[in-house]
N, C-alpha and C positions, 0 to 999 in steps of 0.2 A: 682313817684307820685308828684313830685315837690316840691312847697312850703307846701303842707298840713303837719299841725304837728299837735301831741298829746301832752300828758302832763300826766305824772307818777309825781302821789306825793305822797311820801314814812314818814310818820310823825309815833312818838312813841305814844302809849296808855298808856301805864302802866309801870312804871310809865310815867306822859305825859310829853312831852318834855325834854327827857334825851340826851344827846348829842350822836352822832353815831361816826363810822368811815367816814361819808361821810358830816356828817353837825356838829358843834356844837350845833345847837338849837333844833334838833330835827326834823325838818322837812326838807323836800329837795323838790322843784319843778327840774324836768327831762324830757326837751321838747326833741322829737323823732320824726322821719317821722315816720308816720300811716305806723303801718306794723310791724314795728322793733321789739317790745318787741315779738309782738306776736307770730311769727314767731323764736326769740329763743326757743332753746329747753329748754323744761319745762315749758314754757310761762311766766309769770309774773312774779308768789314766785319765780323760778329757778334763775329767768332775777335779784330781788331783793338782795335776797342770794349768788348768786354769785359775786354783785356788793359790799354786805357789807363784804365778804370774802375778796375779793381783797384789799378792800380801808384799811382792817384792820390789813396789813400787812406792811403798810407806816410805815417810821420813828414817826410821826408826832402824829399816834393813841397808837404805842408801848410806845412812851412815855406818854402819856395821860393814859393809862391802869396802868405802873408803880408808876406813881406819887399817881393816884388814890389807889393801893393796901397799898403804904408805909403812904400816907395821906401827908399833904402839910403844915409846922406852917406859910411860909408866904405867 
């Protein structure tokens, strides 16, 4: 398909703008060639879910989850 792209933007509702595995701010813009998501299996939520699976499995979120259970005084 060439240059044609899309664009998945994945943001939090509730509460709004909580930080993910994949953004700190909460929302993510995800440009793809037209075709891409759809064609995973599951299609979108699967294509979404599976991306915040993975990302939440970094160093970088495991720490962010820790800090957050124990709380932070500085």
């Amino acid at each position: 398909m060439g240059n044609i792209i899309a664009d998945l933007e994945v943001e939090t509702i509730n509460p709004p703008r909580i930080q993910l595995p994949m953004t700190e701010t909460g929302y993510r813009s995800h440009f793809h060639e037209i075709g891409t998501i759809e064609a995973y299996a599951g299609g979108v939520i699967e294509f979404v879910t599976d991306w915040l699976n993975a990302e939440a499995k970094s160093k970088k979120w495991q720490k962010h989850v820790e800090a957050s259970r124990q709380g932070e005084l500085f």
